[in-house]
KOLLO-353390 format. One line per field, with one value per atom (N, C-alpha, C): residue in one letter; chain; x, y, z; atom name; residue number from 1. Coordinates in nm, 2 decimals, padded with zeros to 4 digits. Layout:
N
r = [a_...] .
c = [A_...] .
c1 = [X_...] .
c2 = [Y_...] .
c3 = [Z_...] .
a = [CA_...] .
k = [NUM_...] .
***
This chain:
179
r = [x_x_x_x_x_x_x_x_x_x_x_x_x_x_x_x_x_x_x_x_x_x_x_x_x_x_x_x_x_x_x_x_x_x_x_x_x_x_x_x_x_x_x_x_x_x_x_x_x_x_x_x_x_x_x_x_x_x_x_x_x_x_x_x_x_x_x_x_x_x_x_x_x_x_x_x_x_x_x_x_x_x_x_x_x_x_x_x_x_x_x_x_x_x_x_x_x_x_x_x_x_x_x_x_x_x_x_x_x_x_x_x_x_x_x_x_x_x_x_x_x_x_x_x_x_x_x_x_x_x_x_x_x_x_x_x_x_x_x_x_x_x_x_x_x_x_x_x_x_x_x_x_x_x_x_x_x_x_x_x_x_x_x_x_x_x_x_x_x_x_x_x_x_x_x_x_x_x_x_x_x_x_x_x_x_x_x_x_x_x_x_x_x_x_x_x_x_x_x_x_x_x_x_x_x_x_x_x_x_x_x_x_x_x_x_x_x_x_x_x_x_x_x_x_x_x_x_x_x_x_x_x_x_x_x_x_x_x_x_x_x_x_x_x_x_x_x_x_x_x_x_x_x_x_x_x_x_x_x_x_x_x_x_x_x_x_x_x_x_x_x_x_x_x_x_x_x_x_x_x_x_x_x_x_x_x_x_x_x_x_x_x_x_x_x_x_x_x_x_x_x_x_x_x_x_x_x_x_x_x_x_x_x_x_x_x_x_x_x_x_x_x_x_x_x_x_x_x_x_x_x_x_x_x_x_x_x_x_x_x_x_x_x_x_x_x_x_x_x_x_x_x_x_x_x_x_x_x_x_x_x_x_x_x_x_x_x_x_x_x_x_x_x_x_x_x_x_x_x_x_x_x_x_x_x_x_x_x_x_x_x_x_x_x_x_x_x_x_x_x_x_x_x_x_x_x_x_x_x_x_x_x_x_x_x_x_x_x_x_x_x_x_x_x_x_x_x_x_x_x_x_x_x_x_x_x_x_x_x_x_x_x_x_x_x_x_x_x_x_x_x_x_x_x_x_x_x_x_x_x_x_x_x_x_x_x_x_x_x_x_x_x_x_x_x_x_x_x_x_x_x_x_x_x_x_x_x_x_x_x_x_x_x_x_x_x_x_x_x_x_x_x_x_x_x_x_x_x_x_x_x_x_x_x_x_x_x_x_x_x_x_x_x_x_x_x_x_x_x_x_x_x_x_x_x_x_x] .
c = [A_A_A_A_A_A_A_A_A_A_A_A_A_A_A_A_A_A_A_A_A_A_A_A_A_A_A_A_A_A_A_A_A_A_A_A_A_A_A_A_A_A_A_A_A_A_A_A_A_A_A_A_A_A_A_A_A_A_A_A_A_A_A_A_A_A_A_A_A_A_A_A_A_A_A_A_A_A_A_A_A_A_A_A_A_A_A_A_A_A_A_A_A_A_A_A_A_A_A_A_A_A_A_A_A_A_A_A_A_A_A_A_A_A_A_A_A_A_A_A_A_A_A_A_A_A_A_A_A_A_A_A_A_A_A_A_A_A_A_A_A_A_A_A_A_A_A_A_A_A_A_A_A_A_A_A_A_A_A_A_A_A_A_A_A_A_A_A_A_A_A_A_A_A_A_A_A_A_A_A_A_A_A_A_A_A_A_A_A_A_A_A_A_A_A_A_A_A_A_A_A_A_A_A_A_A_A_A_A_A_A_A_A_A_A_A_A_A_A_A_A_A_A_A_A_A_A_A_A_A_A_A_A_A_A_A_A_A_A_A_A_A_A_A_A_A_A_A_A_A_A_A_A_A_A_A_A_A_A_A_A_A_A_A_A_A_A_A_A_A_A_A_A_A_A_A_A_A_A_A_A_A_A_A_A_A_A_A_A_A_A_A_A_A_A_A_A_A_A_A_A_A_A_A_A_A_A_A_A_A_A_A_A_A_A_A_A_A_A_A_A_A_A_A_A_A_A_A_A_A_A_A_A_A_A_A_A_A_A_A_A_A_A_A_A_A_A_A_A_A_A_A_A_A_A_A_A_A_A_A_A_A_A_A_A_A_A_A_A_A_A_A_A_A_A_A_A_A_A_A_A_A_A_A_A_A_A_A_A_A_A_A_A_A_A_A_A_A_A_A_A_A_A_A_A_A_A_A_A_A_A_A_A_A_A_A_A_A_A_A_A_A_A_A_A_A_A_A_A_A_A_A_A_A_A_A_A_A_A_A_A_A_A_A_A_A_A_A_A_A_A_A_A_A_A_A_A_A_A_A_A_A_A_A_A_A_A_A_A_A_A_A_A_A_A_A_A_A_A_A_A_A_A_A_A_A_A_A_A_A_A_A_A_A_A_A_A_A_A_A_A_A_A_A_A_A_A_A_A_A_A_A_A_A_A_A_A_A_A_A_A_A_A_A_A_A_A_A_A_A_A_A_A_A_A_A_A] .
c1 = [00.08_00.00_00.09_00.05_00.13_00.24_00.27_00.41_00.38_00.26_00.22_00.13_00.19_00.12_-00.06_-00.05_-00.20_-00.26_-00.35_-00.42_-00.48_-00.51_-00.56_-00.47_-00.48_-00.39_-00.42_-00.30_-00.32_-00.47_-00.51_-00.59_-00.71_-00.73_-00.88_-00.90_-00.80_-00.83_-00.89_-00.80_-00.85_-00.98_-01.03_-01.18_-01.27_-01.20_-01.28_-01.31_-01.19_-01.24_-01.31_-01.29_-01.36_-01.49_-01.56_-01.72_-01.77_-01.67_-01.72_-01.74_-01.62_-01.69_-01.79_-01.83_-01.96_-02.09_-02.05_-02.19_-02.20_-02.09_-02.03_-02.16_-02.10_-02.12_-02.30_-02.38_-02.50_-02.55_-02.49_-02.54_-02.55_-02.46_-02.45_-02.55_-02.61_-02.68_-02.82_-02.82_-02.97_-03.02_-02.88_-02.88_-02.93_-03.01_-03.03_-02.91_-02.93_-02.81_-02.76_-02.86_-02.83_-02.77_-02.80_-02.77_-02.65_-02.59_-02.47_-02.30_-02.37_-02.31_-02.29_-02.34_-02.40_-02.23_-02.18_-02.09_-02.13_-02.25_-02.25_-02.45_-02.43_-02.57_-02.67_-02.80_-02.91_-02.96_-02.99_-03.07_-03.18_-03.35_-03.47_-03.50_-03.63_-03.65_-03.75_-03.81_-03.86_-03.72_-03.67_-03.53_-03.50_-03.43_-03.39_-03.51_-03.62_-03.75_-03.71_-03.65_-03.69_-03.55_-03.48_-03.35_-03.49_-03.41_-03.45_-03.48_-03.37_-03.37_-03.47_-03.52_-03.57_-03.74_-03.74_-03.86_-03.97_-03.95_-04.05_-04.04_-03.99_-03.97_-04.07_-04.16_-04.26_-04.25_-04.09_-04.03_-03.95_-03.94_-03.85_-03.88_-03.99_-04.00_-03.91_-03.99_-03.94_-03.78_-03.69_-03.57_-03.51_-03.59_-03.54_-03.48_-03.60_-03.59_-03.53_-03.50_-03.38_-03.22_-03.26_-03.10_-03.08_-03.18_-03.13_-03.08_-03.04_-02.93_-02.99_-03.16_-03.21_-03.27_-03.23_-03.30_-03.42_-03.48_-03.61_-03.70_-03.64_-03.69_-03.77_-03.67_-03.77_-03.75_-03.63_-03.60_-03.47_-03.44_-03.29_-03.18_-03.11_-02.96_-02.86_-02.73_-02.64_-02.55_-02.42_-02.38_-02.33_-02.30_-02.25_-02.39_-02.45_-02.59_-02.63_-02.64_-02.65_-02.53_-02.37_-02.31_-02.35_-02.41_-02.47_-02.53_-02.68_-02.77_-02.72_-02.61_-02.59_-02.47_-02.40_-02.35_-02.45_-02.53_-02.61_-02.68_-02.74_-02.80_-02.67_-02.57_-02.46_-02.47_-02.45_-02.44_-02.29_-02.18_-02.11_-02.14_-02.26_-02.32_-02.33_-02.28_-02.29_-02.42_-02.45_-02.60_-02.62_-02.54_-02.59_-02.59_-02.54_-02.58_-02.69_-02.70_-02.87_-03.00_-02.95_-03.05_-03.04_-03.00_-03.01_-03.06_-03.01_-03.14_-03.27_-03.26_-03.42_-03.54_-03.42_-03.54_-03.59_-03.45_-03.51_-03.61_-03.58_-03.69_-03.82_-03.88_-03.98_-04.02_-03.95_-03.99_-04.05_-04.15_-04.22_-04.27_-04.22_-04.27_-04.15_-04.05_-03.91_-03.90_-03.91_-03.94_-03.90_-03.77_-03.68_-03.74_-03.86_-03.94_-04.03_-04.04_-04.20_-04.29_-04.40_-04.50_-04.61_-04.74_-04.81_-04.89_-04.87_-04.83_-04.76_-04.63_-04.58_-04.58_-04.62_-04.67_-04.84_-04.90_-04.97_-04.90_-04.81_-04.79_-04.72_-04.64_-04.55_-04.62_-04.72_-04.83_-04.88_-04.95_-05.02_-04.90_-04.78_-04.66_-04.65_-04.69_-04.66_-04.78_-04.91_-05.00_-05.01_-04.99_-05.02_-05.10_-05.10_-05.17_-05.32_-05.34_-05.49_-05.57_-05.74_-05.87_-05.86_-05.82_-05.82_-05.72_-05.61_-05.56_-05.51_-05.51_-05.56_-05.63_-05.56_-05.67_-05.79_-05.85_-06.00_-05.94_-06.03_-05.94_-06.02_-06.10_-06.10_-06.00_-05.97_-05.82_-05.70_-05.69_-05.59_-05.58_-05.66_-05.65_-05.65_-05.68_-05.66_-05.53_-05.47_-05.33_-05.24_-05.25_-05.20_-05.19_-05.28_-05.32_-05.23_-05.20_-05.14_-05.01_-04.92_-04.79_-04.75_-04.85_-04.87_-04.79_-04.79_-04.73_-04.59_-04.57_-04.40_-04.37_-04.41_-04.36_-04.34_-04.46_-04.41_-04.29_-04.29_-04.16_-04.06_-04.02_-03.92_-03.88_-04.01_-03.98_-03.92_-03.79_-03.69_-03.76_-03.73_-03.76_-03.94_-04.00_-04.14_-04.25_-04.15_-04.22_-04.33_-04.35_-04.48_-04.43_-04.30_-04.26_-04.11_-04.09_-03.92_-03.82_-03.73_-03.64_-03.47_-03.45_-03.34_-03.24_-03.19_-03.11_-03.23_-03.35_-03.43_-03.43_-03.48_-03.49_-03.37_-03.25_-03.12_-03.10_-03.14_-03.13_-03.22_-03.32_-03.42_-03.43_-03.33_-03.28_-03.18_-03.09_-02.94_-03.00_-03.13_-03.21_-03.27_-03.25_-03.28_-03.20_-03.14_-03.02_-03.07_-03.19_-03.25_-03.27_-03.26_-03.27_-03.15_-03.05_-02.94_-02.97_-03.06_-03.05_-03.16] .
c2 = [-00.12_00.00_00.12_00.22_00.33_00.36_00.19_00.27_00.22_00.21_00.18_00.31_00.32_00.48_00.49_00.61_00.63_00.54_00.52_00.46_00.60_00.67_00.81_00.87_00.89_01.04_01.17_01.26_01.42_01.45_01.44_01.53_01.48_01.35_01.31_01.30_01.29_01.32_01.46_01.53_01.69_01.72_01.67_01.69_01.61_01.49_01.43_01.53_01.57_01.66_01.78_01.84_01.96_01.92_01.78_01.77_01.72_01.66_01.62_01.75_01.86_01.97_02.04_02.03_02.10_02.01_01.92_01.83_01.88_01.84_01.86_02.02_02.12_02.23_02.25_02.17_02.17_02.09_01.95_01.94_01.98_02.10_02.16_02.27_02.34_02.41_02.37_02.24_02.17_02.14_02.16_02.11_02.28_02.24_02.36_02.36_02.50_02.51_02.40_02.42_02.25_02.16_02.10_01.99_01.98_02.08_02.15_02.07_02.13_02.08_01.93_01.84_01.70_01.64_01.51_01.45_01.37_01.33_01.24_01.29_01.46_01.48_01.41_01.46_01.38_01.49_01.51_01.58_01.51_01.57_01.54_01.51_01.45_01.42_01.50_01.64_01.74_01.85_01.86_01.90_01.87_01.77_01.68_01.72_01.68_01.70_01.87_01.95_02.15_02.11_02.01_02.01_02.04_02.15_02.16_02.03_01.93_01.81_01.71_01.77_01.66_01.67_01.84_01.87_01.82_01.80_01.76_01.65_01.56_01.38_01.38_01.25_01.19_01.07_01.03_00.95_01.00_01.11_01.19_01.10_01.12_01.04_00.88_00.81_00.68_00.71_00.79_00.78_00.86_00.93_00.95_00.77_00.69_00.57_00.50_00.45_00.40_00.43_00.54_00.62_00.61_00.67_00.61_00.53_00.55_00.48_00.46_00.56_00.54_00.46_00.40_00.24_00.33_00.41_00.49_00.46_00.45_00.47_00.54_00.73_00.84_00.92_00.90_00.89_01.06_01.00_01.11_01.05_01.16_01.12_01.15_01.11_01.15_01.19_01.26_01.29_01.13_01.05_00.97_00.90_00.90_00.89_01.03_01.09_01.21_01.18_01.15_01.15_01.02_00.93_00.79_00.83_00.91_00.97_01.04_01.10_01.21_01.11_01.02_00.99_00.85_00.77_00.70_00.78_00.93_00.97_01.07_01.06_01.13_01.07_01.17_01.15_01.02_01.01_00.88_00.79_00.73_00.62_00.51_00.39_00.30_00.29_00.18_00.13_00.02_-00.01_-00.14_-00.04_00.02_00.12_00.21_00.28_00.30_00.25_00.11_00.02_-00.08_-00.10_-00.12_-00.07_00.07_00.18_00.22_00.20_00.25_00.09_-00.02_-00.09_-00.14_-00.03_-00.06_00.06_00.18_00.27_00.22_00.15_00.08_-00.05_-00.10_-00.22_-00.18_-00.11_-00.04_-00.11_-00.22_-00.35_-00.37_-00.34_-00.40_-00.50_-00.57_-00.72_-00.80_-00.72_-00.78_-00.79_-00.79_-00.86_-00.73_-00.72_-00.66_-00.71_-00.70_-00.75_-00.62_-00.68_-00.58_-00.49_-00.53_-00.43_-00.29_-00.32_-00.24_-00.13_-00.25_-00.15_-00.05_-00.07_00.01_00.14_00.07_00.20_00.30_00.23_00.30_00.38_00.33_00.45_00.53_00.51_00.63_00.72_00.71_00.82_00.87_00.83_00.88_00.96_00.93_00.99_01.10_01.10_01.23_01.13_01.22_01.17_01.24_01.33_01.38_01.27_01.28_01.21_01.24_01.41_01.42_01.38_01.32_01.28_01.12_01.06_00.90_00.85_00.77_00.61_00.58_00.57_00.46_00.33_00.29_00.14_00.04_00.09_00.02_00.06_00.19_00.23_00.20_00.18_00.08_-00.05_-00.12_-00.22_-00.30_-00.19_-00.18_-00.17_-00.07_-00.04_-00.11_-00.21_-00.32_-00.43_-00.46_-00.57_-00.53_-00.43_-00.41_-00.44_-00.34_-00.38_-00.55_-00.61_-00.74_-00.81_-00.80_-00.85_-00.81_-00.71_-00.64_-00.75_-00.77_-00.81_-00.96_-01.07_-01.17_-01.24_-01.12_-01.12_-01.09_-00.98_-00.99_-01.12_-01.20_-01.29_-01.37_-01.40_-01.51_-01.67_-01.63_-01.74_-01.85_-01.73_-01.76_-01.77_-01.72_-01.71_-01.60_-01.52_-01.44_-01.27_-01.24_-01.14_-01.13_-01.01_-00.93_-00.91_-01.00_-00.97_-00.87_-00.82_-00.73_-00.83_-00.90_-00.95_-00.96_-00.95_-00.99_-00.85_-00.73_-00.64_-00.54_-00.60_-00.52_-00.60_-00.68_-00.77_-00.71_-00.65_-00.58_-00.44_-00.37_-00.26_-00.22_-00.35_-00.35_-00.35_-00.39_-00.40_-00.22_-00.18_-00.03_00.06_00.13_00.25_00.35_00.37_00.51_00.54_00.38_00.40_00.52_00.50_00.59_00.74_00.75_00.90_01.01] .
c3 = [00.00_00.00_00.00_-00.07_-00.07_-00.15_-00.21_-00.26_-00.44_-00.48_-00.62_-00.65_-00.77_-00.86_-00.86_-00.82_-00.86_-00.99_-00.98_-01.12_-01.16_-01.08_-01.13_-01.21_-01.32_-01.39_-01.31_-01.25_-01.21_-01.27_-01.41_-01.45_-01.40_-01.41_-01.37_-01.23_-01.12_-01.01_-00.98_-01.05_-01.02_-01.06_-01.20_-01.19_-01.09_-01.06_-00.90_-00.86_-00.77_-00.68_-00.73_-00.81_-00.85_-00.84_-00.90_-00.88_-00.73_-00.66_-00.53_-00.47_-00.49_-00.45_-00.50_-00.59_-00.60_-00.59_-00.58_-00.54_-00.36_-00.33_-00.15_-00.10_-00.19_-00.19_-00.23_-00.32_-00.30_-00.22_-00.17_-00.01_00.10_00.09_00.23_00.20_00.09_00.10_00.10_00.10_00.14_00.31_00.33_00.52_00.58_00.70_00.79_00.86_00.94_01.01_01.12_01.22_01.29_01.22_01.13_01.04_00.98_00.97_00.97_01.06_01.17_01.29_01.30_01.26_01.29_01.17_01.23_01.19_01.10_01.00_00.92_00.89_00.87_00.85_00.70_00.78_00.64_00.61_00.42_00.40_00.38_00.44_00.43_00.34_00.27_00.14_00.11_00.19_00.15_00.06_00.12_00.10_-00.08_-00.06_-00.21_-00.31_-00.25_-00.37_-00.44_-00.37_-00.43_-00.53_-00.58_-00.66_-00.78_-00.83_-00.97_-01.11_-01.04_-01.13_-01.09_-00.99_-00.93_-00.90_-00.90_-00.92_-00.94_-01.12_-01.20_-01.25_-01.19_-01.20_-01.14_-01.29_-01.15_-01.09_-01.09_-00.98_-00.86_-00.83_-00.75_-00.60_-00.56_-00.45_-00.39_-00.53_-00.56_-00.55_-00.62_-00.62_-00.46_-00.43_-00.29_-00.22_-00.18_-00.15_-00.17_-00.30_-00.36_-00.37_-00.30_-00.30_-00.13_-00.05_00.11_00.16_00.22_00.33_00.49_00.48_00.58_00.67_00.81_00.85_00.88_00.89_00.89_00.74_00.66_00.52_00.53_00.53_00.48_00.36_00.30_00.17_00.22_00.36_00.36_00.29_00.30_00.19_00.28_00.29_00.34_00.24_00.25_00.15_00.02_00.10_00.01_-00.06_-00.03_-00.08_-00.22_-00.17_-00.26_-00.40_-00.35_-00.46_-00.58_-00.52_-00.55_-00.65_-00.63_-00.66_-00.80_-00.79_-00.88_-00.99_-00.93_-01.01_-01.11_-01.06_-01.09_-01.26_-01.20_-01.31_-01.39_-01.36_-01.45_-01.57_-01.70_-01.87_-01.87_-01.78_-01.79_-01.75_-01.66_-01.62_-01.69_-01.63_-01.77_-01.77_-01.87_-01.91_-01.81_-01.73_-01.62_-01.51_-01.48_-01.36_-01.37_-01.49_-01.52_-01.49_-01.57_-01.55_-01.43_-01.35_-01.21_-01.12_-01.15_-01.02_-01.12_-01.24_-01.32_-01.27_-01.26_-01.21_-01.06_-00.99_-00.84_-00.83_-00.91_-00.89_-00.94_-01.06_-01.07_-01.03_-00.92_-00.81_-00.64_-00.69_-00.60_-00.47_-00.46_-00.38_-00.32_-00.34_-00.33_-00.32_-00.37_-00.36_-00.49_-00.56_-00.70_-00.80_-00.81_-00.94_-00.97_-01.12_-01.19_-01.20_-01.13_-01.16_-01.22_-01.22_-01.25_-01.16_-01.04_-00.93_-00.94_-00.98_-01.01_-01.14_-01.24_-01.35_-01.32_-01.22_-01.25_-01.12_-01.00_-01.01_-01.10_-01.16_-01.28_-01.35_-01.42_-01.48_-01.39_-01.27_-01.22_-01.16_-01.15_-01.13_-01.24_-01.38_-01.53_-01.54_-01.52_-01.50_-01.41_-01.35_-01.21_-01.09_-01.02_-00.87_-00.80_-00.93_-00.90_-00.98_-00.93_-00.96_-01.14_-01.17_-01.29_-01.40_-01.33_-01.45_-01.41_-01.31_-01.25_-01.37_-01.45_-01.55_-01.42_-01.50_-01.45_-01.43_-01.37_-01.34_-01.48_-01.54_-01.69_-01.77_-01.77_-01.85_-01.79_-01.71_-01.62_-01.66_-01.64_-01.70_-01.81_-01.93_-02.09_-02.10_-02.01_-02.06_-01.97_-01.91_-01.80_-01.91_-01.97_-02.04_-02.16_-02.22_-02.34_-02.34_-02.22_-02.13_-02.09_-02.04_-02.02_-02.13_-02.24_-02.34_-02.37_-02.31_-02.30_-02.19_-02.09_-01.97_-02.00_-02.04_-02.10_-02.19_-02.31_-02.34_-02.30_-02.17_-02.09_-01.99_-01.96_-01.88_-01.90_-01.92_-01.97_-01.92_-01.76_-01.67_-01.63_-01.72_-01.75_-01.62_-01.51_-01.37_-01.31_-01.45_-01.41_-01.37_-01.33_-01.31_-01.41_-01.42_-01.48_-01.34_-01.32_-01.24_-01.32_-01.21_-01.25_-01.39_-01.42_-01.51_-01.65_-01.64_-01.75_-01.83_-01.66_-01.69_-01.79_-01.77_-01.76_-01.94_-01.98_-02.12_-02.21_-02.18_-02.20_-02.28_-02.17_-02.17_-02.27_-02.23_-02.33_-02.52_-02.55_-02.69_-02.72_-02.65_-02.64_-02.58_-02.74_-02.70_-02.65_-02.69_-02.61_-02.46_-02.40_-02.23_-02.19_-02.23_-02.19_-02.21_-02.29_-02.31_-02.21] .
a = [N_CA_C_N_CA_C_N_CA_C_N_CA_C_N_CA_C_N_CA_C_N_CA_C_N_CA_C_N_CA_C_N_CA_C_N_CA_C_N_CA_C_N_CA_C_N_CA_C_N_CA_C_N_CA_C_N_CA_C_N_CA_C_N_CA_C_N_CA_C_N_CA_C_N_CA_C_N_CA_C_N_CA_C_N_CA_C_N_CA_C_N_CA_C_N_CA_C_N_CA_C_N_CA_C_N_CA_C_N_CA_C_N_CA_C_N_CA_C_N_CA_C_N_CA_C_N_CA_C_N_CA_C_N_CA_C_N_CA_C_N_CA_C_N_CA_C_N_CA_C_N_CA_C_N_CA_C_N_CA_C_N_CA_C_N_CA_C_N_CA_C_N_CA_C_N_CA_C_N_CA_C_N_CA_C_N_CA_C_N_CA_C_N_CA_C_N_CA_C_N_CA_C_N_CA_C_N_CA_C_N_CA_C_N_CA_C_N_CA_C_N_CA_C_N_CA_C_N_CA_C_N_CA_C_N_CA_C_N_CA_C_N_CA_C_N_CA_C_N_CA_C_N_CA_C_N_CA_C_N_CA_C_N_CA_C_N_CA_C_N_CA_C_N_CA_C_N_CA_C_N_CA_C_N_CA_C_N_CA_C_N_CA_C_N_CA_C_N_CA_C_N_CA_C_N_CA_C_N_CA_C_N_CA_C_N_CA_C_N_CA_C_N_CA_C_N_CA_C_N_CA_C_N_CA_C_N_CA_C_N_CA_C_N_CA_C_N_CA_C_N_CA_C_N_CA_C_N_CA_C_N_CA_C_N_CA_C_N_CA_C_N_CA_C_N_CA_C_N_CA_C_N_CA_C_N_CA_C_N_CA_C_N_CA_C_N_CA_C_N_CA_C_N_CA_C_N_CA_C_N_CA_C_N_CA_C_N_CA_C_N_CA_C_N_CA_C_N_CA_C_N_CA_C_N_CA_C_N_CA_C_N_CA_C_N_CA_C_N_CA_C_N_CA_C_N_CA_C_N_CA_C_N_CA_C_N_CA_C_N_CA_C_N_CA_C_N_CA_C_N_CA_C_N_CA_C_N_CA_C_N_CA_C_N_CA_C_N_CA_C_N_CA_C_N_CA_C_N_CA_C_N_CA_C_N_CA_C_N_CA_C_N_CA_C_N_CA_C_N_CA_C_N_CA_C_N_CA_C_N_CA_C_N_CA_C_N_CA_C_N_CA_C_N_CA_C_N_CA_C_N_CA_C_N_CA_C_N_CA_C_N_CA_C_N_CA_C_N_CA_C_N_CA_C_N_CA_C_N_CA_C_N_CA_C_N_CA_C_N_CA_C_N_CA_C_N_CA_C_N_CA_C_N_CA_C_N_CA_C_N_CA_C_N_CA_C] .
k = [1_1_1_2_2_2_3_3_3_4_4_4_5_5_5_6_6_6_7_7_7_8_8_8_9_9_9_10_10_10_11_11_11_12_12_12_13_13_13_14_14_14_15_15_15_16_16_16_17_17_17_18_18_18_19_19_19_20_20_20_21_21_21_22_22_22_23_23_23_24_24_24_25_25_25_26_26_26_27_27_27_28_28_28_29_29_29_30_30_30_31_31_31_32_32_32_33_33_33_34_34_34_35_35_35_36_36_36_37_37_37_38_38_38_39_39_39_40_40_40_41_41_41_42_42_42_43_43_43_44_44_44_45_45_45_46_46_46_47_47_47_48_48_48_49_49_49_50_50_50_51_51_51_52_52_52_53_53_53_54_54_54_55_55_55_56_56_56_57_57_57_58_58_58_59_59_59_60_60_60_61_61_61_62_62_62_63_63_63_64_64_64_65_65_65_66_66_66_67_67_67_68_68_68_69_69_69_70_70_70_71_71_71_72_72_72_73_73_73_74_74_74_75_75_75_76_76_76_77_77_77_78_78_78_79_79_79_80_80_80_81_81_81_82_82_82_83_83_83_84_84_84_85_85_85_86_86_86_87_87_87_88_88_88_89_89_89_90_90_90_91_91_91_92_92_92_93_93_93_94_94_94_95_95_95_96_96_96_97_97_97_98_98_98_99_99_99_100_100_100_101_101_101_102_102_102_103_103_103_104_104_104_105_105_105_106_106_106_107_107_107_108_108_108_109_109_109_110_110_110_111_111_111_112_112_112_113_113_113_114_114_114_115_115_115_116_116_116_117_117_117_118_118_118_119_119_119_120_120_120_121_121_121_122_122_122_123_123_123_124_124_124_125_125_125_126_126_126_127_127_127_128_128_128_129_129_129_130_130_130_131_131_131_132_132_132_133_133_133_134_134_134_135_135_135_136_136_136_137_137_137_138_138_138_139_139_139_140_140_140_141_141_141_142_142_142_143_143_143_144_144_144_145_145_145_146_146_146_147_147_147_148_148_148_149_149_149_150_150_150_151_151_151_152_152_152_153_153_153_154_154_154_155_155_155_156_156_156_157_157_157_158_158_158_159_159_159_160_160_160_161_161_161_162_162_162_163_163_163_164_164_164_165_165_165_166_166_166_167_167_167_168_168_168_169_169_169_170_170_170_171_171_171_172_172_172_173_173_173_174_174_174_175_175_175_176_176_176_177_177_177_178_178_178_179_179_179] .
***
């Protein structure tokens, strides 16, 4: 230890650091002052939700969750959480890292598998969360039923649900997930 060369090149450590600090630097402007003080503080998941990027996802919640570290499961972040978060959805992310947290954000059950459970929450988050823009549960079930046939063919294993490797095989047939 210690006496073998960086694997880092000077240059690309230095932009490390240059983005740890500015990520560093919008977590701390998410923390109250108290919060501040604290040796391994959490930002709230009211907090996280006002990120501009995060706004107007209508998974923002869901990815709070998936990104915690909280034995509360309230969807706080700590910083290394937060860098998780940020690097997960970074433009260099590979396509297995993508799609790894894209399908623990749509396993609303946590429970490894897609079912159609989960796809109807997936639509009513795509949909909105008001009466007026909520599917009927006959349009719900038209459009469950249509999806149903995506899901089939994802099911390698033929067990009735998409587990993460079916899901991630899936993905890898579509270049646009990345974008």
């Amino acid at each position: 230890m210690g006496t073998t060369a960086s694997q880092l090149g000077k240059d690309l450590l230095s932009e490390y650091q240059v983005r740890t600090s500015n990520a560093h630097k919008r977590f701390t402007e998410l923390l109250s002052k108290e919060d501040k003080a604290l040796p391994n503080p959490r930002i709230p998941m009211q907090s996280i939700l006002t990120l501009p990027e995060l706004k107007s996802n209508p998974f923002r919640k869901r990815i709070c969750h998936v990104f915690s570290t909280s034995d509360m499961k309230d969807g706080s972040l700590t910083f290394e959480d937060f860098l998780d978060l940020l690097s997960a959805f970074s433009d260099s992310a590979t396509l297995e890292i993508k799609s790894h947290y894209a399908f623990r954000i749509f396993d609303f059950d946590d429970d490894g598998t897609l079912d159609v459970g989960d796809l109807e929450k997936l639509v009513n988050c795509l949909t909105g969360e008001t009466d007026d823009t909520r599917l009927t549960p006959d349009e719900m079930r038209q459009l469950i039923n249509n999806v149903s046939s995506i899901l089939e063919e994802s099911d390698i294993d033929k067990d009735g649900t998409v587990n993460l490797s079916e899901f991630q095989h899936v993905i890898s047939r579509s270049p646009d997930f990345v974008r």
